[in-house]
C-alpha positions as CSV (number, residue, x, y, z in Angstrom):
1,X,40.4,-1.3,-8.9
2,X,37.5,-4.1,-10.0
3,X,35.2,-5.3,-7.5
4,X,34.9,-9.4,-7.5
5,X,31.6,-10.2,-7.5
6,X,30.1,-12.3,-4.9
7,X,28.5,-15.9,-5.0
8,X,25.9,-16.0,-2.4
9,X,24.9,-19.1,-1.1
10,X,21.2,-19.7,-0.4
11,X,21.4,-19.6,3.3
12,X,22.9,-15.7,2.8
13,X,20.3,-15.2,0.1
14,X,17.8,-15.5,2.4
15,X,19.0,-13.4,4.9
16,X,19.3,-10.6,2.3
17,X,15.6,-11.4,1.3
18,X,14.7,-11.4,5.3
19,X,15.9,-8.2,6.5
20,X,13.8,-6.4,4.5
21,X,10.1,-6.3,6.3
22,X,7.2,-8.2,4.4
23,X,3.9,-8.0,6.2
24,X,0.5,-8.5,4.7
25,X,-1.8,-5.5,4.9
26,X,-5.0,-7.7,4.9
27,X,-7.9,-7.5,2.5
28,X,-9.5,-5.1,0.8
29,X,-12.4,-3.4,2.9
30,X,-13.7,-1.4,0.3
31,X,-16.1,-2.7,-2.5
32,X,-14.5,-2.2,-5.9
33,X,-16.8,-0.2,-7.5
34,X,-17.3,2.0,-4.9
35,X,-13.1,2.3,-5.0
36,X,-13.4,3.3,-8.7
37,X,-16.2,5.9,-8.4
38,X,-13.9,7.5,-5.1
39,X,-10.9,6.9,-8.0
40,X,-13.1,8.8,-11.0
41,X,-14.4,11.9,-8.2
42,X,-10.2,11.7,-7.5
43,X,-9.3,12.3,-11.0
44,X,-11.9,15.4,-11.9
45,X,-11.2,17.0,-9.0
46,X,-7.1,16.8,-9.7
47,X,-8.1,18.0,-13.4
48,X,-10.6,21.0,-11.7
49,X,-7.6,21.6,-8.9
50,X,-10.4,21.5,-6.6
51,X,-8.7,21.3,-3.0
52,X,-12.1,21.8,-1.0
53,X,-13.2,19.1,-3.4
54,X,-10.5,17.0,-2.4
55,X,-11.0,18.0,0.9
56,X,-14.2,16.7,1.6
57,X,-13.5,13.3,0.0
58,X,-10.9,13.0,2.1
59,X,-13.3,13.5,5.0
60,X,-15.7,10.9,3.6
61,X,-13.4,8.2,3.1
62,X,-12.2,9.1,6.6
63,X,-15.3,8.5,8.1
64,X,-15.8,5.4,6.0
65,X,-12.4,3.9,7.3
66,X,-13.5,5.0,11.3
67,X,-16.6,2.8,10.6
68,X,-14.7,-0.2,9.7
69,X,-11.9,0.6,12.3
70,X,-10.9,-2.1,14.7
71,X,-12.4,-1.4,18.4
72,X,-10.6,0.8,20.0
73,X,-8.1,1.5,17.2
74,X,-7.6,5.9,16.9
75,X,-7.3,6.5,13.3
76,X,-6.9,10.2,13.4
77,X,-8.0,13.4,12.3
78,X,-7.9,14.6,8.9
79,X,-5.5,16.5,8.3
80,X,-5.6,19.9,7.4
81,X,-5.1,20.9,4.1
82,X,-3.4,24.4,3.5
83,X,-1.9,23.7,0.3
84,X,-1.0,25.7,-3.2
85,X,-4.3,24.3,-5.6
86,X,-1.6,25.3,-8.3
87,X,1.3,23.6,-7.3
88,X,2.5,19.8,-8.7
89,X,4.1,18.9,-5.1
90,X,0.4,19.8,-3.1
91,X,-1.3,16.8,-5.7
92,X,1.3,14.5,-4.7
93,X,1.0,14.8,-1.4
94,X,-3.2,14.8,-1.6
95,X,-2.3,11.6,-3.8
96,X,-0.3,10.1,-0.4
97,X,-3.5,10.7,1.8
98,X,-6.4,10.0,-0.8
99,X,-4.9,6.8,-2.9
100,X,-4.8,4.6,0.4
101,X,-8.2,5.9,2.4
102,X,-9.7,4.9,-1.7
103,X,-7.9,1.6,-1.7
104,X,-8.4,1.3,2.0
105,X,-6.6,-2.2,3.4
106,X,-6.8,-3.9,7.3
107,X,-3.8,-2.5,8.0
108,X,-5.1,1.1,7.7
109,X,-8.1,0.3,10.4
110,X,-5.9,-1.3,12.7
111,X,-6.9,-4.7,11.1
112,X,-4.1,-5.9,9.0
113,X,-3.4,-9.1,7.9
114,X,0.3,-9.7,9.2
115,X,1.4,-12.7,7.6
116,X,4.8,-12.7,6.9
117,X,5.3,-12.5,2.8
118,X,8.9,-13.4,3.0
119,X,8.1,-16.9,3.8
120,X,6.6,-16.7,0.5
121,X,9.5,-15.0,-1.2
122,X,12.0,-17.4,0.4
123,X,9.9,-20.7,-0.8
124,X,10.6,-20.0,-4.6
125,X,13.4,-19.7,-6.9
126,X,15.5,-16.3,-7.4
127,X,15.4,-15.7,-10.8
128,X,13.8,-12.3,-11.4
129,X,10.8,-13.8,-12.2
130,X,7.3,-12.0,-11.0
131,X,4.8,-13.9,-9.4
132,X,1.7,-13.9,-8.0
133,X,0.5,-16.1,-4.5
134,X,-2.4,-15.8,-2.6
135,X,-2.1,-14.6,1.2
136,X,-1.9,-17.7,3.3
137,X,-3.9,-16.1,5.9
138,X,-6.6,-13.7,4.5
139,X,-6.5,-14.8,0.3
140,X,-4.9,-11.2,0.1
141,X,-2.5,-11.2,-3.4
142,X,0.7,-10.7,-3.0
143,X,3.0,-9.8,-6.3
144,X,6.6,-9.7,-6.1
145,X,9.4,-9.5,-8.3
146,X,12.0,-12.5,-7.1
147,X,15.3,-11.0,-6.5
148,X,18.3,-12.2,-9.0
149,X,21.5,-12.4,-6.7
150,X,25.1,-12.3,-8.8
């Protein structure tokens, strides 16, 4: 049995390219070279498998993100970290909680940006085609891909 492929009109295109949520996280808060000194003290303390390391930058950039939290926004504790030093699943998940406190963005401090990025997506061809526009909004850059539709 072969499958007939669909022609899509624009109107359905769009839809496709709607349902999926496109919300701008908001700026930057952290100065970059401060980001790539937290990314260097990341990448020796991977290589040393130094959890306490990891641990306590963790708990800085923590503190760091509470500062530049939106009033009355709870960002949490830090979680704790009872983890295998030796095992490749433990640095992934330290990976999830460091990369995004490093790289820390409004949306993490209760301040994100919002804008909707498929109006962005929607206003240009499909054609596969990656592209670069400034947020509206906050100047934020959003990259996509375009989506190819058959």
């Amino acid at each position: 049995m072969t499958t007939q492929m669909k022609d899509w009109t624009r109107v359905q295109q769009d839809t496709h390219v709607r349902s999926i949520e496109r919300t701008c996280r908001g700026p930057l808060l952290v100065d970059p070279e401060i980001e790539r000194v937290n990314f260097d003290r990341w990448y020796v303390l991977e290589e040393l498998r130094d959890v306490d390391g990891v641990g306590g930058l963790l708990g800085e950039l923590y503190e760091n993100a509470k500062q530049l939290a939106a009033p009355g926004f709870k960002l949490g504790a830090v979680p704790a970290l009872v983890v295998d030093p030796n095992d490749a699943e433990t640095w992934e998940y330290l990976r999830r909680l460091v990369f995004p406190m490093i790289r820390l963005r409004g949306d993490k401090v209760g301040k994100p940006c919002g804008y909707d990025q498929n109006q962005i997506v929607v206003a240009h061809p499909y054609d596969g085609e990656t592209r670069q526009v400034p947020c509206p909004d906050c100047d934020t850059l959003f990259v996509w891909t375009s989506p190819v539709f058959y």
